[in-house]
C-alpha positions in Angstrom: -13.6 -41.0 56.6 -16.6 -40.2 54.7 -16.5 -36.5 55.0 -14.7 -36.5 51.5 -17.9 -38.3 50.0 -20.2 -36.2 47.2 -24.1 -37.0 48.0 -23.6 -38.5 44.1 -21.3 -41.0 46.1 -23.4 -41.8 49.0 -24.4 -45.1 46.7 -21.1 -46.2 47.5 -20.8 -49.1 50.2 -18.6 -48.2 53.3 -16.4 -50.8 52.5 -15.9 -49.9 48.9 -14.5 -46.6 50.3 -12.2 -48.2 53.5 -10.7 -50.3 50.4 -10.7 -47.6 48.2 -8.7 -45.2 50.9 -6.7 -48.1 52.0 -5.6 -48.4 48.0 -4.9 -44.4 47.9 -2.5 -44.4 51.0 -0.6 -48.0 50.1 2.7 -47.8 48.3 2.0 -51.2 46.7 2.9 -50.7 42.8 -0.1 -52.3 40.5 1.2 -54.2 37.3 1.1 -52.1 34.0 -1.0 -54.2 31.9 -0.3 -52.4 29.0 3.7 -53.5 28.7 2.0 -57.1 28.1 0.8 -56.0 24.8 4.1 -54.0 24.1 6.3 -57.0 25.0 4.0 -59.4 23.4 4.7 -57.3 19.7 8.4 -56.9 20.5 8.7 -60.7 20.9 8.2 -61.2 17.5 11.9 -61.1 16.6 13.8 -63.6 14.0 17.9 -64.8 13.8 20.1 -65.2 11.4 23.6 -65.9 11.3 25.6 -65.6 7.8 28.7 -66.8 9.1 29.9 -68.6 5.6 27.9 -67.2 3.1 29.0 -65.7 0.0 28.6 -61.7 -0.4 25.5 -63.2 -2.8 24.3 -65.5 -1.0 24.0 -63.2 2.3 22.2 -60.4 -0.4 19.8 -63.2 -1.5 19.4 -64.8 2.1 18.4 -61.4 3.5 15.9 -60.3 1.1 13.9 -63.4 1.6 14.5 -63.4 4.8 13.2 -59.3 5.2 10.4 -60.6 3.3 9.0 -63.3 5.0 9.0 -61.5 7.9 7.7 -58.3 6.3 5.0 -60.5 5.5 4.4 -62.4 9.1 4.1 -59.1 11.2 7.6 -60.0 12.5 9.1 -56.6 14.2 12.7 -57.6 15.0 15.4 -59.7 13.3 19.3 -59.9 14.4 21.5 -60.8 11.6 25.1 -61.9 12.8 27.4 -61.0 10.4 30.5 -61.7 12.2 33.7 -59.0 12.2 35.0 -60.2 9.0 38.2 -61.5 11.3 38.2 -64.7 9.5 37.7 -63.5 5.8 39.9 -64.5 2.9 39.6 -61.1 1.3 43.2 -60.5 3.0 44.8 -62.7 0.1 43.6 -60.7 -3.1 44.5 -56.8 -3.6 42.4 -56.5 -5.7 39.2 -56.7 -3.3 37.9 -54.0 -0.9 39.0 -55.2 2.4 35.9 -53.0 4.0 32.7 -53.6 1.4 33.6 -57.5 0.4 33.1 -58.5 4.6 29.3 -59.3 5.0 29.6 -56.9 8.4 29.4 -53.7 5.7 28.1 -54.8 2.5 24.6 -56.7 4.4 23.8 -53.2 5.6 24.8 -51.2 2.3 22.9 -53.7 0.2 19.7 -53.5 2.4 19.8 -49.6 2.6 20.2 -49.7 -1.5 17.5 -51.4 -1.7 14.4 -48.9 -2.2 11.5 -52.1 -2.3 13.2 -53.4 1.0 13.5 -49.9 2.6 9.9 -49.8 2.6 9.5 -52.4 5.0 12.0 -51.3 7.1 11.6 -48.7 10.3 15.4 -48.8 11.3 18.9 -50.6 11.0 21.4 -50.4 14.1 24.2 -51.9 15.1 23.6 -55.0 17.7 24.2 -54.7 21.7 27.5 -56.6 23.0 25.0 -59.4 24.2 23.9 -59.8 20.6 27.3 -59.9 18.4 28.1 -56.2 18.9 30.6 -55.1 16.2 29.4 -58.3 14.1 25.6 -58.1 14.3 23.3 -55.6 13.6 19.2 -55.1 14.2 16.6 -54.6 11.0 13.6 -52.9 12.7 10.7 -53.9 10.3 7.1 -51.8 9.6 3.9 -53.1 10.3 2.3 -54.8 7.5 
């Protein structure tokens, strides 16, 4: 059991090395400490829902909203837009049916938006679990 031992080593208690061969030859997984920290930044994530809102007010909501959390290290927020099924855009012809629903003109206005953009690593569309087709993720920079 010692034979493996440098005369650098010999310092070492023979228990220290029985627990440190015992360690080597156990399949016993050890905890990553390090996804603590990682899970710890991710969980900084903010909601919104702009079921309701007016084209403006959504715009309006979301900068503050970007900003705030721009501002409070904030890494994550879910906007829920909804799928635009319930819209009243339907009754006027004279209205984009695509770019008045909140599901497309949110993301449009946010990606126009050079001073917002700045603050912003990413925008994608939202898993199933989280709205799908009417949500979507802002992925914000580090302050």
């Amino acid at each position: 059991m010692t034979s493996n031992i440098s005369d650098k080593d010999k310092n070492i208690s023979e228990k220290d090395i029985k627990d440190w061969e015992e360690f080597l030859s156990s399949d016993e997984k050890l905890p990553n400490k390090d996804l603590k920290f990682i899970k710890k930044e991710i969980s900084k994530v903010k909601h919104i829902d702009l079921h309701g809102f007016t084209l403006e007010q959504a715009n309006k909501t979301i900068t503050r909203l970007i900003d705030d959390c721009y501002q409070n290290n904030v890494s994550q927020i879910k906007v829920v837009t909804g799928k635009g099924l319930h819209s009243n855009v339907e009754k006027d012809p004279y209205v984009s049916k695509d770019f008045s629903i909140l599901k497309y003109s949110v993301p449009n206005y946010i990606k126009s938006n050079q001073e917002l953009m700045k603050k912003i690593i990413e925008i994608k569309d939202a898993k199933i679990e989280d709205g799908g087709d009417g949500a979507f993720y802002i992925y914000l920079k580090k302050k």
